[in-house]
N, C-alpha and C positions, 0 to 999 in steps of 0.2 A: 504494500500500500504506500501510497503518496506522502510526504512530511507534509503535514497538513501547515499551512501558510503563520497562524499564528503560533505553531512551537517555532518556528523559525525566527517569528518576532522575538519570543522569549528568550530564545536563545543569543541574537543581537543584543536584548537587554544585560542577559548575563555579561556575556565579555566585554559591551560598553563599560558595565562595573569595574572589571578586573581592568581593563584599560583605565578605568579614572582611577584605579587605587596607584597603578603606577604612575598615571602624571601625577600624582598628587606626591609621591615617594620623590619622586625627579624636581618635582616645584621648591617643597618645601623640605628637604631633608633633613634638618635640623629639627622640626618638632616631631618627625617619626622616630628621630634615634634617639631623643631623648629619656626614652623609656623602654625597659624588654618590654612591658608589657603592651605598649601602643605597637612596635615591632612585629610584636606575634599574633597582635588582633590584626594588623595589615596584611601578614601570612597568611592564616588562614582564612579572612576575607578574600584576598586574590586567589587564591589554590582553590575556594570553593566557587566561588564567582567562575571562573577560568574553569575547573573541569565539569559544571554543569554547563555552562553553555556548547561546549565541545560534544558532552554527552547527548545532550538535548537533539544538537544539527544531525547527530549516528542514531535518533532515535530508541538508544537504549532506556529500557523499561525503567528500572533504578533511578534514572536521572528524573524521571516525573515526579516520581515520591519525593525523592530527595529534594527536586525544587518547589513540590507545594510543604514541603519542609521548612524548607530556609524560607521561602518567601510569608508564611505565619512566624517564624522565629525574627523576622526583618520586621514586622509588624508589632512586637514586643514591644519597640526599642521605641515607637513614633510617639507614645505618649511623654517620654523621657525629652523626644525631640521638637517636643510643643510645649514643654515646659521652659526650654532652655533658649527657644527661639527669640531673638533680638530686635526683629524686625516682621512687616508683612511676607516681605520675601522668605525667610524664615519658614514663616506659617503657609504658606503657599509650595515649598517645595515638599514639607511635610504631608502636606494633602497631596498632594501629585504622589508621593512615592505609596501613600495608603490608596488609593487608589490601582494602580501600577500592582504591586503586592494584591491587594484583592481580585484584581482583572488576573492575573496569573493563576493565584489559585481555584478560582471559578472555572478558566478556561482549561487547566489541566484537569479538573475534574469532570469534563462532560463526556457523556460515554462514547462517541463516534472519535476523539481523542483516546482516552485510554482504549480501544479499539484497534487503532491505528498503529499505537506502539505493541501493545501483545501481536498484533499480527508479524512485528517485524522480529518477533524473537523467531529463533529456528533451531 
């Protein structure tokens, strides 16, 4: 069967991520080294961002769970990130990413999508 049009999207979503984590590594390196522990949230944000969307484009099964995974686990994090918001903009990119994350997880779960990926297992 076909990769259905938006895992395709999701999966551009993905590696756009892993792509902003490393501009953001290359921009600002000083406030990622400042800390293991901001270091290793950068790590495995890029590793997970990065091998879902790879998975996602091959259609493997795992990668669906795993990204309606992380994308309620990314959902966690937004009420932390409307607290701490400084500006509209701020609040504005918050709603876009809760949205974003909820479209994800909606659209991995409809059954002519999970469909599509069991069919590609063999």
């Amino acid at each position: 069967m076909k990769r259905p049009r938006g895992v395709t999207v999701i999966a551009c979503i993905f590696l756009f991520m892993a792509f902003a984590a490393v501009n953001g590594m290359v921009t600002f390196p000083s406030f990622w080294t400042q800390s293991w522990g901001r270091l290793s949230l950068w790590a495995v944000n890029l590793s997970i961002a990065l091998i879902l969307g790879l998975a996602l484009l091959r259609m493997q099964n795992w990668s669906r769970w795993t990204s309606i995974l992380a994308s309620a686990a990314f959902l966690l994090f937004i009420p932390r990130e409307v607290t701490l918001a400084h500006s509209s903009i701020d609040m504005i990119r918050a709603g876009v990413r809760t949205l974003v994350f909820v479209w994800v997880i909606w659209y991995l779960s409809r059954p002519e999508v999970k469909a599509a990926f069991q069919s590609t297992w063999g």
